[in-house]
C-alpha positions in Angstrom: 8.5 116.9 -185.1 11.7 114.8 -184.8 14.6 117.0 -183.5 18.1 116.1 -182.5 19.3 117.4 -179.4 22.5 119.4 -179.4 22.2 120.4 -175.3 20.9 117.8 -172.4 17.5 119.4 -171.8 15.9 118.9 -168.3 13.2 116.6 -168.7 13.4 116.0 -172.2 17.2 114.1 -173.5 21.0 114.5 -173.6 22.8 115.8 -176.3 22.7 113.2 -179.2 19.5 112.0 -178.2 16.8 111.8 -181.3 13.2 112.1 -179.6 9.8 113.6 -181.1 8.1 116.9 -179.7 5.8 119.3 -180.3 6.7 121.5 -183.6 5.9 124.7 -181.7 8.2 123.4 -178.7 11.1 122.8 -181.2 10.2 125.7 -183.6 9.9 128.8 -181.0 12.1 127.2 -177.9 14.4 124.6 -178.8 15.9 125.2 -182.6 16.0 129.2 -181.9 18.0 128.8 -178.3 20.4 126.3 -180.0 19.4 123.0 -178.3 18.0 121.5 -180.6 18.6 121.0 -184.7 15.8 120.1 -186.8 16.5 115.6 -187.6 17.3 114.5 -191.3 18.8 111.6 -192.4 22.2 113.9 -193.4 21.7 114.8 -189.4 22.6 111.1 -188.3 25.7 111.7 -189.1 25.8 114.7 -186.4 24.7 112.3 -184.0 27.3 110.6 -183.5 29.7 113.3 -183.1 27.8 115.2 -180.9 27.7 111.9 -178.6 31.2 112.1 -179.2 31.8 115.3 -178.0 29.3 115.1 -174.8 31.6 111.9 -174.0 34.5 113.5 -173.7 32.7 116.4 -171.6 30.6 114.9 -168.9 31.7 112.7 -166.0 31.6 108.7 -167.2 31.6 107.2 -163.9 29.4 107.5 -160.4 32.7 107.2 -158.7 34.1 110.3 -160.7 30.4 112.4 -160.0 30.9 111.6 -156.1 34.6 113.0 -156.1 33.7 116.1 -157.7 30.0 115.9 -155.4 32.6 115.9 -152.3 34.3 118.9 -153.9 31.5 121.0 -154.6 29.8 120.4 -151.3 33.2 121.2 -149.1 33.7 124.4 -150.8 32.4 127.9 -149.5 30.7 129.8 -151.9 30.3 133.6 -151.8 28.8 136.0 -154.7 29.2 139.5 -154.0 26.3 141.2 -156.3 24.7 145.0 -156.3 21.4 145.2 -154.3 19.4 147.8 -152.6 18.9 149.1 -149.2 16.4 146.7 -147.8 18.1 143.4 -148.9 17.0 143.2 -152.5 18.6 142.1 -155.5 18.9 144.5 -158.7 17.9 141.8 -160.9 18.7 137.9 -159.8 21.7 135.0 -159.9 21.9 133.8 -162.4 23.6 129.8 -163.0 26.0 131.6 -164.8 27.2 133.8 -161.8 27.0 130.7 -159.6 29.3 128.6 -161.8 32.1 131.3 -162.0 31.4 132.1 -158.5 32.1 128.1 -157.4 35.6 128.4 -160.0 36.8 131.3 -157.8 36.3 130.1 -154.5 38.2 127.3 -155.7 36.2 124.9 -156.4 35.9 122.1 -160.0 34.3 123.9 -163.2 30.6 123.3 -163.7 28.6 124.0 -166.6 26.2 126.4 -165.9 23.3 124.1 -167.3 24.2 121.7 -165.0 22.9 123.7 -162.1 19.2 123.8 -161.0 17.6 126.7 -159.2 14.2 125.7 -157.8 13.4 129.7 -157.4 15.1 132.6 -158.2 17.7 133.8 -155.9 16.7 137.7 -155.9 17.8 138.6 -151.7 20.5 138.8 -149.8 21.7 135.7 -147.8 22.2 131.7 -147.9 20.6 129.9 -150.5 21.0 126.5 -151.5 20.8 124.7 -154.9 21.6 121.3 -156.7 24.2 120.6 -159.4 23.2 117.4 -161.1 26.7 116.0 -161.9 25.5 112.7 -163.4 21.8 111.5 -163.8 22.0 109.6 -160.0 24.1 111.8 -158.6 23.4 115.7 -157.3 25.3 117.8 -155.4 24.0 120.7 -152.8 25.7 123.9 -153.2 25.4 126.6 -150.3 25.6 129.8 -151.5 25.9 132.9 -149.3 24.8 136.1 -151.6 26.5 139.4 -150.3 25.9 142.5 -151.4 28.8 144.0 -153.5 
């Protein structure tokens, strides 16, 4: 099935991109979670417009993707979350909670779909993970998970 992404999907395309995959891929993950729109040629117009709009949004330049790299990597990041008595997490961090947590501590605003965990964080403690800021460039965020 031809689909037309409207997200950057890890390991599949940017948002724009027209690429052919499975129909039960696009049909029960990508079309219901909104990353994806079914392709027709009415839907080439959307193309271009949703290039458009990821232009304006992501970082053009490697030079650009190591400044805001420097930034993320020089700032301290601390979560404060619920957990239980032996170091446990109710639940896990989410990229979500990471990406408001790196705005508060001061650092640049990243999209939470920009941020990769390998595992879930679900204890107490330091944890690191990558923010892919451009598709060469990745920056390592510490993050120290406290309990709340």
């Amino acid at each position: 099935m031809k689909i037309i992404l409207t997200h950057e999907v890890s390991g599949l395309g940017a948002a724009g991109d027209v690429v052919d995959v499975k129909d039960g891929y696009a049909r029960n993950y990508l079309i219901p979670r909104k990353f994806a729109i079914r392709w027709t040629k009415g839907g080439e117009k959307d193309v271009e417009q949703i290039r458009r709009a990821r232009k304006i949004h992501e970082i053009q330049t490697i030079e650009q993707a190591n400044s805001v790299k420097a930034q993320l990597e020089g700032v301290k990041v601390r979560l404060a979350v619920r957990s239980g008595d032996a170091g446990r997490l109710f639940g896990s961090v989410t990229p979500a909670d990471i990406a408001s947590a790196i705005k508060a501590s001061g650092g640049p605003e990243v999209d939470k779909r920009r941020i990769e965990l390998t595992s879930p964080i679900k204890t107490l403690g330091a944890h690191e993970t990558s923010v892919r800021l451009h598709p060469e460039v990745a920056a390592k965020v510490n993050i120290e998970v406290i309990a709340a």
